[in-house]
PyMOL CGO cylinders between C-alpha atoms (Angstrom):
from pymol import cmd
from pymol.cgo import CYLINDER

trace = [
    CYLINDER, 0.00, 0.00, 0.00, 1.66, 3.37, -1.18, 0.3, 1, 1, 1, 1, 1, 1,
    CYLINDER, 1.66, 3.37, -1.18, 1.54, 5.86, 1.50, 0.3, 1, 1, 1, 1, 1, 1,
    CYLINDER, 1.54, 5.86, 1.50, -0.31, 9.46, 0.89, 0.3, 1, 1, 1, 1, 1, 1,
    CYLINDER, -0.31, 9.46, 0.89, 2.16, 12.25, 0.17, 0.3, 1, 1, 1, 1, 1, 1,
    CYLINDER, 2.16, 12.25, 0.17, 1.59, 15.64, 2.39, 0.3, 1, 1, 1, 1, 1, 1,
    CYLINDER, 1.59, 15.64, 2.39, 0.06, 17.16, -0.97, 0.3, 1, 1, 1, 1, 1, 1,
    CYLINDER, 0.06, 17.16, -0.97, -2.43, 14.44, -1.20, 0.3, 1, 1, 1, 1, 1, 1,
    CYLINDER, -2.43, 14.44, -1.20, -3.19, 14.39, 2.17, 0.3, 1, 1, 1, 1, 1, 1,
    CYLINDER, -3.19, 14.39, 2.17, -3.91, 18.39, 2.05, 0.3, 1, 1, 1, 1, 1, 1,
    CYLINDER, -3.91, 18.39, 2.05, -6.11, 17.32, -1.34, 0.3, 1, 1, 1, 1, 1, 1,
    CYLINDER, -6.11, 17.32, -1.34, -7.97, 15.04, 0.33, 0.3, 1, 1, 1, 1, 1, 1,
    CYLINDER, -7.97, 15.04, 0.33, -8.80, 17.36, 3.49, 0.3, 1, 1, 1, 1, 1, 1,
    CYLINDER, -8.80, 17.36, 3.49, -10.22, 19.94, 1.22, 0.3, 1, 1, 1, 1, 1, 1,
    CYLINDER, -10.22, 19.94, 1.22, -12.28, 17.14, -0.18, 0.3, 1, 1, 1, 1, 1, 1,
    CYLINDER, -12.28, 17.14, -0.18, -13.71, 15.65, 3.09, 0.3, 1, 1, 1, 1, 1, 1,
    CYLINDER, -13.71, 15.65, 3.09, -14.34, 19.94, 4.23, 0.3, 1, 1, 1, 1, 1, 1,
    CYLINDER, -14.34, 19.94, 4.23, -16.01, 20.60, 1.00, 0.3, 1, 1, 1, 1, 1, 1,
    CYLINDER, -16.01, 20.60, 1.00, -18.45, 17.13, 1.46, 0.3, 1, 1, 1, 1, 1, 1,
    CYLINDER, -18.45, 17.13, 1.46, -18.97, 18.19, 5.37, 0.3, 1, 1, 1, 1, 1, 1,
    CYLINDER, -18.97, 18.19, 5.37, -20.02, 22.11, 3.90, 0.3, 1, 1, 1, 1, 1, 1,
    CYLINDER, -20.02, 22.11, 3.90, -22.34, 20.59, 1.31, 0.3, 1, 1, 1, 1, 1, 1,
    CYLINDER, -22.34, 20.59, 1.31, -24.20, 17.91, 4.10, 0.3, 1, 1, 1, 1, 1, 1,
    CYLINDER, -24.20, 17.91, 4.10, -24.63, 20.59, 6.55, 0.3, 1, 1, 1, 1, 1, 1,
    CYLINDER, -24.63, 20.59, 6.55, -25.98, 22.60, 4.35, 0.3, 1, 1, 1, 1, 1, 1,
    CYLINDER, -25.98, 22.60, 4.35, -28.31, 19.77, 3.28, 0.3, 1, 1, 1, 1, 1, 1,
    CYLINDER, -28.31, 19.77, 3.28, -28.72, 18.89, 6.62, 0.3, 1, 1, 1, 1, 1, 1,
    CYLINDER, -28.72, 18.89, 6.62, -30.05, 23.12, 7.57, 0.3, 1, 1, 1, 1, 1, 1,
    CYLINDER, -30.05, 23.12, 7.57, -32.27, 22.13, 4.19, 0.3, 1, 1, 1, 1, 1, 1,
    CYLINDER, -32.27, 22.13, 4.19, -33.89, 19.10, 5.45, 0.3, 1, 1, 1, 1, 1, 1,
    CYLINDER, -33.89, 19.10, 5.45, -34.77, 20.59, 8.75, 0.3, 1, 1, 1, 1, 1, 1,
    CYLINDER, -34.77, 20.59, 8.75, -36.27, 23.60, 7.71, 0.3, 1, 1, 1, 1, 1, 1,
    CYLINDER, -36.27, 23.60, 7.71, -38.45, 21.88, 5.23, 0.3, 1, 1, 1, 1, 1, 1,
    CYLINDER, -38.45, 21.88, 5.23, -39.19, 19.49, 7.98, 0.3, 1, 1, 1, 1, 1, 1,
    CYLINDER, -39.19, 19.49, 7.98, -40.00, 22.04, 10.59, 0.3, 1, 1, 1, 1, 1, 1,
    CYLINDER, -40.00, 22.04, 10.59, -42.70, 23.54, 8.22, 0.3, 1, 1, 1, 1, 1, 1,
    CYLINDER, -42.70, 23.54, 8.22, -44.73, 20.60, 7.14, 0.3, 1, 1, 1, 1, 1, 1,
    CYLINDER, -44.73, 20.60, 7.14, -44.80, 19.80, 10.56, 0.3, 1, 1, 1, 1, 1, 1,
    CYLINDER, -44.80, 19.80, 10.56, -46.17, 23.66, 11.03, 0.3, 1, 1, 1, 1, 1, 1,
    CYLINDER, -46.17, 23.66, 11.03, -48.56, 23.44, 8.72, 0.3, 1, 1, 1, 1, 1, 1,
    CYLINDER, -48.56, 23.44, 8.72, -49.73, 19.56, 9.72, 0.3, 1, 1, 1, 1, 1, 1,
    CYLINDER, -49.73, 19.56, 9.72, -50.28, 21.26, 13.35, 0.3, 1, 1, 1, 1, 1, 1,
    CYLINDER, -50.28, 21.26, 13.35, -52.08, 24.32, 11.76, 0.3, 1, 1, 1, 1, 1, 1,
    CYLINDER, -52.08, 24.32, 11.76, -54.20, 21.99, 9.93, 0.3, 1, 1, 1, 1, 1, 1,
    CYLINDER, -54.20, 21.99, 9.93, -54.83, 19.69, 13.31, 0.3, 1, 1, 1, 1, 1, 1,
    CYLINDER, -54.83, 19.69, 13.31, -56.19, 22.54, 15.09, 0.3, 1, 1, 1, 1, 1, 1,
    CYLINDER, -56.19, 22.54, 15.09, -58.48, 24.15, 12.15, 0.3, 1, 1, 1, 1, 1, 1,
    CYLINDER, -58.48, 24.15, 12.15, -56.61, 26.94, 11.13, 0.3, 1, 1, 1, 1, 1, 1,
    CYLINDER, -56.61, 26.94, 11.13, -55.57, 27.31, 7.33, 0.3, 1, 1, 1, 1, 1, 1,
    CYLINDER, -55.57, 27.31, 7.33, -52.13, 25.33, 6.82, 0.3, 1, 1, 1, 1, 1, 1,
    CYLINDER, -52.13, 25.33, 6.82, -50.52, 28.54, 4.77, 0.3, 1, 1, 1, 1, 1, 1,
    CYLINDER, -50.52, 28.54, 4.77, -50.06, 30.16, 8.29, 0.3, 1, 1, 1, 1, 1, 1,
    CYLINDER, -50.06, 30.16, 8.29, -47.71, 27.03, 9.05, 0.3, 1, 1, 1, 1, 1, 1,
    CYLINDER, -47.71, 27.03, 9.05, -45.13, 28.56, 6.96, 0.3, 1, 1, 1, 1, 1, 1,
    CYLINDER, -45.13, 28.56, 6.96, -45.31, 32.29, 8.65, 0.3, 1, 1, 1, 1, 1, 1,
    CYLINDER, -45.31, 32.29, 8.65, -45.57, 30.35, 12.15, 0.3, 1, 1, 1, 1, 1, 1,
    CYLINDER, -45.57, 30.35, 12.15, -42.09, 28.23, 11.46, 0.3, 1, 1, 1, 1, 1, 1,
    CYLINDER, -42.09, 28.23, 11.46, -39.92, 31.49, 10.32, 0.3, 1, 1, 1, 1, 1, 1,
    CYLINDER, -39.92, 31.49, 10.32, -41.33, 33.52, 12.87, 0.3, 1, 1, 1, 1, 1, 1,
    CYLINDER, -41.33, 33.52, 12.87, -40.54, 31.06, 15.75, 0.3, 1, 1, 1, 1, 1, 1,
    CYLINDER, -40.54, 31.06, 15.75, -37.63, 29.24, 16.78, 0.3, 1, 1, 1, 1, 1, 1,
    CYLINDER, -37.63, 29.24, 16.78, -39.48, 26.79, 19.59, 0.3, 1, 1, 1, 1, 1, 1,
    CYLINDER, -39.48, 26.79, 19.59, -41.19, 23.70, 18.92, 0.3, 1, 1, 1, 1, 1, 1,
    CYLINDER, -41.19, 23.70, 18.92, -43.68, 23.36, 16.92, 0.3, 1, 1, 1, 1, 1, 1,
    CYLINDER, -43.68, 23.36, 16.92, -47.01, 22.16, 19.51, 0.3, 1, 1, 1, 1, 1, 1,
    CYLINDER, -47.01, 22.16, 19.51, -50.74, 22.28, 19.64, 0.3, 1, 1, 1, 1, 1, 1,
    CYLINDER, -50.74, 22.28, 19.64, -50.59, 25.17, 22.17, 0.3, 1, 1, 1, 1, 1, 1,
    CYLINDER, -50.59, 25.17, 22.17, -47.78, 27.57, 20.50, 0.3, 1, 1, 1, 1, 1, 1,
    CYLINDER, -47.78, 27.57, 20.50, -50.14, 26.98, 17.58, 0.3, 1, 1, 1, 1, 1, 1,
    CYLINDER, -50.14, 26.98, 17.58, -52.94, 28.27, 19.37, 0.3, 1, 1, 1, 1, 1, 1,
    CYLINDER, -52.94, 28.27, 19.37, -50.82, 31.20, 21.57, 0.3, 1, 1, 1, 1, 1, 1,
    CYLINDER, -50.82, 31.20, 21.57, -49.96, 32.25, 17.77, 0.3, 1, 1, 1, 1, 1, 1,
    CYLINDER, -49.96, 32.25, 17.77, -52.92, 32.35, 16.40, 0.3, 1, 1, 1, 1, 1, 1,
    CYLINDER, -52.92, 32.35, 16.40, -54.34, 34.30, 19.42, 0.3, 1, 1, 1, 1, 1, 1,
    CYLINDER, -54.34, 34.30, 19.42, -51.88, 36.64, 19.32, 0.3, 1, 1, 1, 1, 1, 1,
    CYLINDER, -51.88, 36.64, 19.32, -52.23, 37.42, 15.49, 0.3, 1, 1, 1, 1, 1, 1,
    CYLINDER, -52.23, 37.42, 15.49, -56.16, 37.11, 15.30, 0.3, 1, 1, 1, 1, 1, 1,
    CYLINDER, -56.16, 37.11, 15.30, -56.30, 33.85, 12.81, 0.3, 1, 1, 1, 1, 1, 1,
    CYLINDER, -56.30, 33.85, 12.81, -59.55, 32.08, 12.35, 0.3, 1, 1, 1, 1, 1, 1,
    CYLINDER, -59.55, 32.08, 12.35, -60.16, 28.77, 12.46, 0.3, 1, 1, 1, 1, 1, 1,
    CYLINDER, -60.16, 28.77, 12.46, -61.40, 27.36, 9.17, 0.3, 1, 1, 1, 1, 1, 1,
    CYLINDER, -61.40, 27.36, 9.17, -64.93, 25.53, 8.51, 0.3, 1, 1, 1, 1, 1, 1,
    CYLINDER, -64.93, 25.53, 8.51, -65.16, 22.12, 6.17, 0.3, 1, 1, 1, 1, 1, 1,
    CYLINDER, -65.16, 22.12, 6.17, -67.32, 22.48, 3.74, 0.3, 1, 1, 1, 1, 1, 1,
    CYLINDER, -67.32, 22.48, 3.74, -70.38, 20.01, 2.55, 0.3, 1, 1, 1, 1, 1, 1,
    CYLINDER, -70.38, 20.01, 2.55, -67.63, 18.63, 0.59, 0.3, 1, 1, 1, 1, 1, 1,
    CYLINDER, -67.63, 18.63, 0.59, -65.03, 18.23, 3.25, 0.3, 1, 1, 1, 1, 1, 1,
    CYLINDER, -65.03, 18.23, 3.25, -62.77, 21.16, 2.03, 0.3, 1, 1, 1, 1, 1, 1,
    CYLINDER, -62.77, 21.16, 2.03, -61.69, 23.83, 3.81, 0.3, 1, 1, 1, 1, 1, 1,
    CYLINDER, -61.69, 23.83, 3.81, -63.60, 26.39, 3.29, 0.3, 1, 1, 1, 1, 1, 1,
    CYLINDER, -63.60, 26.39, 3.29, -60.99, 30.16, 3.57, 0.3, 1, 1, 1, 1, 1, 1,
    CYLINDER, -60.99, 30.16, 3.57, -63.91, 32.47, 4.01, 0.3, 1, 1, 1, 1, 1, 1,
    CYLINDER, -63.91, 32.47, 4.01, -63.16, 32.72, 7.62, 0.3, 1, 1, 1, 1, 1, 1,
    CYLINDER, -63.16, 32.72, 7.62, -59.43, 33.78, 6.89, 0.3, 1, 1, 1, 1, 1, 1,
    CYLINDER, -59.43, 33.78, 6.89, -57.66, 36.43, 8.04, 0.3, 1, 1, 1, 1, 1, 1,
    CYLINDER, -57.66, 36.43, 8.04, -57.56, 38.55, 4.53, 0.3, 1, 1, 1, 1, 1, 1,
    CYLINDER, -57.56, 38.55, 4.53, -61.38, 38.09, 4.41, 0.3, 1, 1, 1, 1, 1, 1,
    CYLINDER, -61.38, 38.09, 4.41, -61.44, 39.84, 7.68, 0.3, 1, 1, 1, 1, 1, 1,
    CYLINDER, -61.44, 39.84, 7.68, -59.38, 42.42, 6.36, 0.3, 1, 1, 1, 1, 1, 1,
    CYLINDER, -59.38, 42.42, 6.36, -61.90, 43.07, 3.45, 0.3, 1, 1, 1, 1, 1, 1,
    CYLINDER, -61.90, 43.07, 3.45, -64.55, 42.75, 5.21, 0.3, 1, 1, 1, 1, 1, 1,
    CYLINDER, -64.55, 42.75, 5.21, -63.37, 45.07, 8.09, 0.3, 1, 1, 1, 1, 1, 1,
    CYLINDER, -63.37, 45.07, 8.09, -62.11, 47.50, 5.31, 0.3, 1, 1, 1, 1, 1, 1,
    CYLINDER, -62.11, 47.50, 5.31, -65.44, 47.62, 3.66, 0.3, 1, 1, 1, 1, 1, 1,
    CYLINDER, -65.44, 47.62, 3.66, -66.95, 48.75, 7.24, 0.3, 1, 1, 1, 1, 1, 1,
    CYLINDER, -66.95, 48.75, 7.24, -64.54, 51.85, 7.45, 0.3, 1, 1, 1, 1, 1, 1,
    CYLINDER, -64.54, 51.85, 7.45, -66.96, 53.35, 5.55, 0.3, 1, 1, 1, 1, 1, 1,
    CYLINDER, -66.96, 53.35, 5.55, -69.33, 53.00, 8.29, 0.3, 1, 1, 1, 1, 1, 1,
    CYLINDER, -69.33, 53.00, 8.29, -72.05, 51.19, 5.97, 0.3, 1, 1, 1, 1, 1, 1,
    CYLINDER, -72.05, 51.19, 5.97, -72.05, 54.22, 3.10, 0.3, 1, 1, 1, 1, 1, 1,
    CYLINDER, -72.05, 54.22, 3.10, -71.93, 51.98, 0.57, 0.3, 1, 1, 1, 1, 1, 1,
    CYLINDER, -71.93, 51.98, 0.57, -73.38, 51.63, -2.42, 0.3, 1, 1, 1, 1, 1, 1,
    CYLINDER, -73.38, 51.63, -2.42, -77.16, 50.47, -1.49, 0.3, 1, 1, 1, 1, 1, 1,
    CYLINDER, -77.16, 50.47, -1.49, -76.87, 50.46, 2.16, 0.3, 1, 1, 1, 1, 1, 1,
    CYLINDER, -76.87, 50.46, 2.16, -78.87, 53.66, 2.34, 0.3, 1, 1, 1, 1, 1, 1,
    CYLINDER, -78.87, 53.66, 2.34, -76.42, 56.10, 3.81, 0.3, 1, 1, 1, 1, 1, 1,
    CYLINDER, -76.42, 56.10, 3.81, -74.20, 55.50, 6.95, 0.3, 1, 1, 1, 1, 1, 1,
    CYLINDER, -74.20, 55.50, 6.95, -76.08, 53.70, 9.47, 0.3, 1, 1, 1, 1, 1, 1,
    CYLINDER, -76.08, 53.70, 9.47, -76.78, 54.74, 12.78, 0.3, 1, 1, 1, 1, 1, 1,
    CYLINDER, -76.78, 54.74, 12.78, -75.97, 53.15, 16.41, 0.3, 1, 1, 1, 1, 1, 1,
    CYLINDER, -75.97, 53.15, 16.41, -78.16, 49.89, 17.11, 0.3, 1, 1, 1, 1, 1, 1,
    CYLINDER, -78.16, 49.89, 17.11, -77.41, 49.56, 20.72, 0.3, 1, 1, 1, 1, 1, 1,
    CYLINDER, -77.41, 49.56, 20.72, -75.88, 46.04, 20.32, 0.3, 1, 1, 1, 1, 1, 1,
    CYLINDER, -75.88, 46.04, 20.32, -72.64, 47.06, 18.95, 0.3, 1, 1, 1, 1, 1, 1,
    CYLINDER, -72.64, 47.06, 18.95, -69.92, 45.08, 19.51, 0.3, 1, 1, 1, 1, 1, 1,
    CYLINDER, -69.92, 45.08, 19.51, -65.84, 45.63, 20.02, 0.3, 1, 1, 1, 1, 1, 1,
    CYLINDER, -65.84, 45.63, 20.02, -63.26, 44.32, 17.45, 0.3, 1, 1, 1, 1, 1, 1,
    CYLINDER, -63.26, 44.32, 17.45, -61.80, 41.66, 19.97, 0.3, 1, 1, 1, 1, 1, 1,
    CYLINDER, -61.80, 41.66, 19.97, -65.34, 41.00, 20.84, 0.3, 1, 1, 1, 1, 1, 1,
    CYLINDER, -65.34, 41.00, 20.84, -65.47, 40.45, 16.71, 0.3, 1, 1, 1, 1, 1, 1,
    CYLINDER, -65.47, 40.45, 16.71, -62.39, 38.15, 16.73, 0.3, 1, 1, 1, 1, 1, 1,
    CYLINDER, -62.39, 38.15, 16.73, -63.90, 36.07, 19.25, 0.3, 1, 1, 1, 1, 1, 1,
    CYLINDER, -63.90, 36.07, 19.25, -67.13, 35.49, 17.41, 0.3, 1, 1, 1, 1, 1, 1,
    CYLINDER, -67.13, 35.49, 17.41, -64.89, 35.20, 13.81, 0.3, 1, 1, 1, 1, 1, 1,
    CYLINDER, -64.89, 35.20, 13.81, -62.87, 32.37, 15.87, 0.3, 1, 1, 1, 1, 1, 1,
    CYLINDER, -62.87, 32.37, 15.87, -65.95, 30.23, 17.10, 0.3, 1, 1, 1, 1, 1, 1,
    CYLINDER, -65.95, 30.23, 17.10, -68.69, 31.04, 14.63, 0.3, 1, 1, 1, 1, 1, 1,
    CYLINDER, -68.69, 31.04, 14.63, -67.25, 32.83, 11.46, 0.3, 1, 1, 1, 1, 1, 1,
    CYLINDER, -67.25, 32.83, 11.46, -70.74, 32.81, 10.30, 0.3, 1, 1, 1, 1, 1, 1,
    CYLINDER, -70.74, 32.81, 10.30, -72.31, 34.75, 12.40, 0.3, 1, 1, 1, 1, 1, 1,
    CYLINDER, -72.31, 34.75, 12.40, -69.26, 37.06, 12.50, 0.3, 1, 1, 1, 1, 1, 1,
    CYLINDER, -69.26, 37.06, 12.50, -69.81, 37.91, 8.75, 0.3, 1, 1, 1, 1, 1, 1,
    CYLINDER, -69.81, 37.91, 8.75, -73.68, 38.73, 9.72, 0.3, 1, 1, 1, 1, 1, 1,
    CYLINDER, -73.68, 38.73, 9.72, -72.02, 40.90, 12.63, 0.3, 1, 1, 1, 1, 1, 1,
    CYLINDER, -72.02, 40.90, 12.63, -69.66, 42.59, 10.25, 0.3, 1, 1, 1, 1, 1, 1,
    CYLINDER, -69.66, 42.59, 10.25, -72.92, 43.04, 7.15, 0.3, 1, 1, 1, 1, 1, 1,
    CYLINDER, -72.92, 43.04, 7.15, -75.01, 44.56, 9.56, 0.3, 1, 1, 1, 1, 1, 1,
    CYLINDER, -75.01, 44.56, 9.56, -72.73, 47.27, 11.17, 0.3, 1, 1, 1, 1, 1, 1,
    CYLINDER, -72.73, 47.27, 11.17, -73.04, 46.07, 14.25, 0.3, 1, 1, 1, 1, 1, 1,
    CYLINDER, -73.04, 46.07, 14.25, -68.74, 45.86, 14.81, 0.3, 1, 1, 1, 1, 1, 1,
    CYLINDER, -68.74, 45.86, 14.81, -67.22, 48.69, 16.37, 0.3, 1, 1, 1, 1, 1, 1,
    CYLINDER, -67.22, 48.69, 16.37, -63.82, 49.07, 14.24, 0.3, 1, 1, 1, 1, 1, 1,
    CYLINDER, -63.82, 49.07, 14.24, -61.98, 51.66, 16.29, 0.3, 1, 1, 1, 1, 1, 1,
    CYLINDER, -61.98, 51.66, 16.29, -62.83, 53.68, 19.27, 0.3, 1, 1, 1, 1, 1, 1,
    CYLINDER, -62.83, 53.68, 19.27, -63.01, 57.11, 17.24, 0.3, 1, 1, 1, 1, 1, 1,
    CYLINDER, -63.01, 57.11, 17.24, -65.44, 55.59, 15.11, 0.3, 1, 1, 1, 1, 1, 1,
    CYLINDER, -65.44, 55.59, 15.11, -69.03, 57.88, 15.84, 0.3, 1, 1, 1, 1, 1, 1,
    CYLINDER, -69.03, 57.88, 15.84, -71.14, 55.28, 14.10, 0.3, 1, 1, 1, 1, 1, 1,
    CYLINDER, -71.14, 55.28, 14.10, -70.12, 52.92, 16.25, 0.3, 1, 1, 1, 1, 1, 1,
    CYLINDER, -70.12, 52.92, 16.25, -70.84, 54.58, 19.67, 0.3, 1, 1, 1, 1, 1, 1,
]
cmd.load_cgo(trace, "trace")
């Protein structure tokens, strides 16, 4: 057996550095793809949309449980979604349907066929009191949110 020269040895430790670079970096890869499937598995267990999976694994470094699910969607506002008659998740209740349909209300019900702004109905409710309601019955939410009755900030005189 011929013995390695100091040149080949040197050759052959820049191999075995560039094959450990290229694994780790696999390796980081792997995980990170692992980490959000398993993100957006949870999501899905608990009934919120699986797309949040992927902004709840870069935005967190701890692991990935049933109740960090649920502490993040609390503190974000997501809403559970509702299966369909079909089985399908049905988005309606998402977070950028919110958006719209809390956008639409800034207009304090002035749109187009409402029949001007609409006055106070005594049952108004608060936007957290909203997000409760959107996270346990989105359907009644939407009602909540069609009828004015959702207070969207606390300057808003229609609301009052």
């Amino acid at each position: 057996m011929a013995e390695e020269t100091i040149p080949q040895m040197r050759e052959r430790i820049e191999t075995l550095e560039k094959q450990l670079k290229s694994a780790t970096s696999d390796q980081e890869g792997l995980r990170s793809e692992n980490r959000l499937l398993k993100a957006r598995d949870v999501f899905r267990e608990q009934g919120y949309d699986p797309v949040h999976g992927e902004l709840f694994a870069n935005s967190t470094d701890g692991d990935i449980t049933a109740e960090a699910v649920d502490e993040f969607a609390g503190k974000y506002g997501l809403v559970t979604t509702t299966p369909d008659d079909d089985g399908s998740a049905n988005n309606e209740a998402s977070v950028e349907d919110d958006a719209g349909d809390m956008a639409s209300m800034s207009r304090a019900g002035s749109g187009a066929g409402s029949g001007g702004a609409a006055g106070p109905t005594g049952n108004t409710m608060t936007r957290q009191e909203y997000m409760e309601l959107a996270k346990s019955n989105p359907a009644a939410a939407k009602e909540a949110v069609a009828a004015g009755r959702v207070q969207l900030r606390a300057d808003n005189p229609w609301a009052r």
